[in-house]
N, C-alpha and C positions, 0 to 999 in steps of 0.2 A: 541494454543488457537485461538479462533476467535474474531474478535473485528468487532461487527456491526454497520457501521456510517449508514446506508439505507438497511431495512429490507421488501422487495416489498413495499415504500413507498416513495421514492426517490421524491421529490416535482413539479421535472420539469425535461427535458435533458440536461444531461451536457457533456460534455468530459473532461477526466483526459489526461494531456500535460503531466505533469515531479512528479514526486514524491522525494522527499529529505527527508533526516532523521539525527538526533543528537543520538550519544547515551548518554544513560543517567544511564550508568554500561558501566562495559567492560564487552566485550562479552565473551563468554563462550561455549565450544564445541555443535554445535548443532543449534545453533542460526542463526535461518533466520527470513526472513518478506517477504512478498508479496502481492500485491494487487490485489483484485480479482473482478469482475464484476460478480455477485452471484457465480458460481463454475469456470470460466474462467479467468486467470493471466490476469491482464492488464500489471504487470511489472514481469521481471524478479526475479527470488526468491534473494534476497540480502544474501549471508552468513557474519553474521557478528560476526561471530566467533574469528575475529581477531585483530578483531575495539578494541582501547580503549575508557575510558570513558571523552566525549565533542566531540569526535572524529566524524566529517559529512561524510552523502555519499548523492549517488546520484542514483537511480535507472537507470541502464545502457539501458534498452529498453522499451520502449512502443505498446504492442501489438494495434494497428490500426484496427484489429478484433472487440477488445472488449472494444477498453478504450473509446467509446461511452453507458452511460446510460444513457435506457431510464427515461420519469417518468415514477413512480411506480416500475421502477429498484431497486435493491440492489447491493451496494457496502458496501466491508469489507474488513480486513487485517487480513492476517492470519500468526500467529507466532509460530514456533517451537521453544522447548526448553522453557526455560525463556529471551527471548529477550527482553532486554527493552532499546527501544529508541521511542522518541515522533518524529512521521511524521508528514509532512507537505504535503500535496495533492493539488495540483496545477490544478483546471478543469474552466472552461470554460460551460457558461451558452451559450445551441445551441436554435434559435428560433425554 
């Protein structure tokens, strides 16, 4: 599934520093998340296939490529599986 926080309407640029996550289930074969700058990772795909549930992580890398949006950018997360944990997106308002 795709989940759209900015759909070419991004309000101004920002940059995405760290991404964290809770889950909120155990995970389950299959289960990733990743954050994408319209089709482009800005984090590593997280498997969380192993996590249980209250269980936190941390998104291991930050693509430097892409984790600048612009405005009018779109950012999204994108989930395989039935992933369910609530993220946390850490960016930075760029002048």
């Amino acid at each position: 599934s795709t989940y759209t926080l900015y759909s070419s309407n991004a309000p101004r640029r920002f940059r995405v520093f760290r991404v964290d996550g809770v889950m909120t289930a155990a995970g389950a074969a299959a289960d990733t998340v990743v954050v994408n700058n319209a089709s482009n990772a800005i984090t590593n795909t997280v498997d969380l296939s192993t996590l249980a549930d209250q269980e936190t992580f941390t998104c291991a890398t930050i693509n430097d490529v892409y984790w600048q949006v612009n405005k009018g950018g779109s950012l999204n997360v994108v989930t395989a599986s039935a992933a369910l944990c609530t993220l946390y997106i850490h960016c930075l308002w760029i002048a």
